[in-house]
Every structure is written in C-alpha cells, then in structure tokens.
N, C-alpha and C positions, 0 to 999 in steps of 0.2 A: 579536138580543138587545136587552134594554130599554136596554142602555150605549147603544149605537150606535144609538138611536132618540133617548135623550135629548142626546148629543151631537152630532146633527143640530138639534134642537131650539135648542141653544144656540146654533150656527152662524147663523142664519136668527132667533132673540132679537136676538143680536148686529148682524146685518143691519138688523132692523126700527128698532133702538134701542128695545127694547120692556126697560127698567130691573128692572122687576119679574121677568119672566121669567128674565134674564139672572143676576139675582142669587142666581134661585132652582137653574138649573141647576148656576152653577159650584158652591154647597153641596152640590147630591147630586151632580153629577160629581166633588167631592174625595169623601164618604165611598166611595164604591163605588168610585174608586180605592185608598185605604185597604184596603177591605175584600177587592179581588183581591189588594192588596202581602200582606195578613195570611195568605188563603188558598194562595198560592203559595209563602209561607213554611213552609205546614204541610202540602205538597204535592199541594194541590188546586186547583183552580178557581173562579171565581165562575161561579156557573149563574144564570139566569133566577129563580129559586126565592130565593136569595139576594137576588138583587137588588129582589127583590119587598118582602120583608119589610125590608131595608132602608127600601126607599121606606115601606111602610106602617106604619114606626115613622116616619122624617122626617112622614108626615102628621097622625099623632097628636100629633108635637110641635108641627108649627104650629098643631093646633086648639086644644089647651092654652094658645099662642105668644095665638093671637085671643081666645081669652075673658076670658084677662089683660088684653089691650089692652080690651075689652069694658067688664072692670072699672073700669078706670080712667076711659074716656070718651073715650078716644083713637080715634072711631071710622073714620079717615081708616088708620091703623094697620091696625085691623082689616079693612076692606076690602082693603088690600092683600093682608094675610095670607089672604083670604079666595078673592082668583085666585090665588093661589101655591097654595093647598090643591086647587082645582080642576084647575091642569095637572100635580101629583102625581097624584092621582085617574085622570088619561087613560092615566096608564103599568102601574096596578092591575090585575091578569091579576081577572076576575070571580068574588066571592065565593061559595063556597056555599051554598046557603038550607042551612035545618034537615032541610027533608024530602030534600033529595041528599042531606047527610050521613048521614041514615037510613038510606035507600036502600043504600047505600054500606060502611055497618057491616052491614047483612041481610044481603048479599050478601060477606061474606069467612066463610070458615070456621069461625076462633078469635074470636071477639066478648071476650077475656079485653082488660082493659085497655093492659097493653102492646104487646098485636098489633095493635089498631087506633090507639093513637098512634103507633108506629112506622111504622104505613099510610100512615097521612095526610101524615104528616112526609116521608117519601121522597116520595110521590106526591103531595101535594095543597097543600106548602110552598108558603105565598101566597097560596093560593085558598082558604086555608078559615080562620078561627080556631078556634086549638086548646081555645079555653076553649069553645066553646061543640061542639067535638065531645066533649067529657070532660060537657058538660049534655045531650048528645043518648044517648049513651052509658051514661049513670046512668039515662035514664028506660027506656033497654030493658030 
C-alpha cells in the first residue's frame, strides 16, 4: 500500500537527515492517518484509491504553495516546495491519457453519464481526473 511505502520513506528521510523530505512525509503521514481514523469511523477502509487522491490534492496544494512563493520572490522556498512536489509525484499510481479514457468509455455498455462516472470512480480512483473524463465523455 502507498501508506507503507511512504512510511518507509520517512524512516530512511529520517536516516538520511534529508529535512525536506522528512517534513514532507510526516504531513502526508498525518492526513492519510486522518483519513483512515475518518474511514474506519464510517466503516470502511483506506484503500490505495484514497490514498492516491489524497496525495494528489497535497500536490496541487504544494504547486499553488510554490507559485505563491514564485510570486513573491522567495525563490529558495520555491525550490524546496519544488522537491517535495517531486517525491509526491513518485507515490502517483500513472495518469490516464484522454485516448485510454476513450478507449475505456467505448468499451462499457451504458455510455449514459452516471454509468461511466460511477466507472471510473470505483475503478480508475487516482488514475484518472474526473473532469477530464466528463470532457472526454461530452465529446462522444
């Protein structure tokens, strides 16, 4: 699971005395603990799928996090922020292009728009963004 990959990660951060890394793991090691407290509350799991989209919202907050820093002129900041976006990046299950997601809508029966969000959602949570299966989706 990407848990147990990133907190190895941290372990072996720790090790290195590698600051950046370290400061980045224990951040997503709390939300995704968070996030199993919340799902075991509501009597589920955290799966891989979860964890994914977790991490690739933390990513798009650090990109937002660096262009701010960008703004300002803090560019020592933004480098940082800039390898912390790269070892989220490494944990990213591989996104869909446009033409799999095509692929992928042809190929289910119901092409109606709730059958293939609900598709992807169960099966592709992570690896795909849904906004651009809802543009892939329109133009069939």
């Amino acid at each position: 699971m990407i848990i147990d990959q990133i907190k190895a990660a941290n372990v072996e951060a720790i090790k290195t005395k590698d600051q950046t890394a370290r400061a980045l793991y224990s951040v997503l090691l709390n939300k995704l603990k968070l996030e199993e407290i919340n799902k075991r509350q509501s009597g589920s799991q955290l799966t891989d799928g979860d964890s994914a989209h977790l991490l690739q919202k933390a990513s798009k907050e650090l990109c937002e996090e660096r262009d701010n820093y960008i703004k300002v002129g803090n560019k020592e900041m933004a480098e940082t922020i800039s390898k912390q976006i790269l070892l989220v990046e490494k944990y990213l299950p591989k996104m869909l292009s446009r033409e799999e997601i095509k692929k992928i809508i042809l190929a289910l029966p119901d092409k109606s728009v709730p059958t293939v969000m609900k598709h992807f959602k169960q099966n592709y949570q992570g690896a795909c963004d849904m906004k651009v299966v809802g543009e892939v989706l329109k133009e069939i």
